[in-house]
N, C-alpha and C positions, 0 to 999 in steps of 0.2 A: 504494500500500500504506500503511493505516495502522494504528500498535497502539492498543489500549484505553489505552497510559502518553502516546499521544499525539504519537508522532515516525510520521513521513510521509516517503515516498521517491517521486519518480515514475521508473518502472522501463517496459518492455515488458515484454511476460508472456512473453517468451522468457528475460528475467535470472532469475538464479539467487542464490536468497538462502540462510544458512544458518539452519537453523531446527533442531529437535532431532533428527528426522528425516535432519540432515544437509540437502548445499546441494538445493533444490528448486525448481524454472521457477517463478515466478509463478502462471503458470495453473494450478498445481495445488498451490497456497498455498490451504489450510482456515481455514475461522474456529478450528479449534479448534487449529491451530498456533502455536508460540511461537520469533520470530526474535530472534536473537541480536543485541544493543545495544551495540556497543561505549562505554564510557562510562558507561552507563548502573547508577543503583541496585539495578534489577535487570540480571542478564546475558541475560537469554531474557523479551521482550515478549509478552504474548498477541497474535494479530491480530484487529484492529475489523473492517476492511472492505479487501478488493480488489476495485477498482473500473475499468471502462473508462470514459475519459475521452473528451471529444468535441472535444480540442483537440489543434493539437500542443504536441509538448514537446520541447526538444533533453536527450537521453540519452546517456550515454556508453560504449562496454566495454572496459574498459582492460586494455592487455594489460602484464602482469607477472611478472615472471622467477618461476622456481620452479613452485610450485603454482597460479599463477593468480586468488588470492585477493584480494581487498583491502576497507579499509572505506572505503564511499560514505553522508558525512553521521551515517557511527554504523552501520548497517546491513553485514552484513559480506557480503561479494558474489563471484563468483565470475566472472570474466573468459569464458568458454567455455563454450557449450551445444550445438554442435556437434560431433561429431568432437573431443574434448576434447585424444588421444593425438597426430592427425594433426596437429593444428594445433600441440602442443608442437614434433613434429618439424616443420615449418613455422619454426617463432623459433629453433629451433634452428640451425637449416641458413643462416638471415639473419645468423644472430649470426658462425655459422660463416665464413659467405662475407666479415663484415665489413660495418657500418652503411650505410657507403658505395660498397661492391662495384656496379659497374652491376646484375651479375645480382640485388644483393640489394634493390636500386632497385627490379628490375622486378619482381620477388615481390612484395615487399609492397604496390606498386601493384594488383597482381593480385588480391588478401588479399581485397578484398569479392566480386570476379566466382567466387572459391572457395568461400568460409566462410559467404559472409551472403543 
């Protein structure tokens, strides 16, 4: 993903960015959409171009207490595109069980044969 102001993310078109529209997948990121800068002179970039890439790239979806949000590089993102409720209750019930709980061990082991 990049804006017309020139800031660039490499994302999957699964991530979710927030744009005016609110947070929206990648793949259904418009030229004529404008994503939210954190830092940035203006707050909401127009976007240039989303493009598939013929490389890989290591990406990340970080998961974070509360709403799930965070900003990746300035670009403000949203942790979950999946089952957004289940998966709250999911970190929930780890937190619940305790970081270190066996059973919370083995959940979050589990996290991608579920979620992803």
């Amino acid at each position: 993903v990049r804006t017309k102001e020139g800031k660039s993310l490499f994302v999957t078109e699964s991530h979710r960015l927030l744009t005016k529209r609110g947070y929206v997948s990648v793949s259904k990121i418009e030229s004529v959409d404008c994503l939210f800068i954190h830092g940035s002179s203006l707050p909401y970039n127009t976007v240039d171009q989303v493009a598939k890439i013929d490389r890989v790239e290591i990406v990340y979806n970080l998961v974070v207490a509360d709403n799930f949000s965070f900003i990746a590089d300035g670009f403000a993102a949203h942790s979950f595109t999946k089952f957004p409720k289940l998966q709250a209750c999911f970190w929930t019930m780890c937190d619940w069980l305790g970081e270190n709980s066996k059973a919370s061990l083995w959940l979050t082991a589990k996290y991608d044969e579920l979620f992803v």
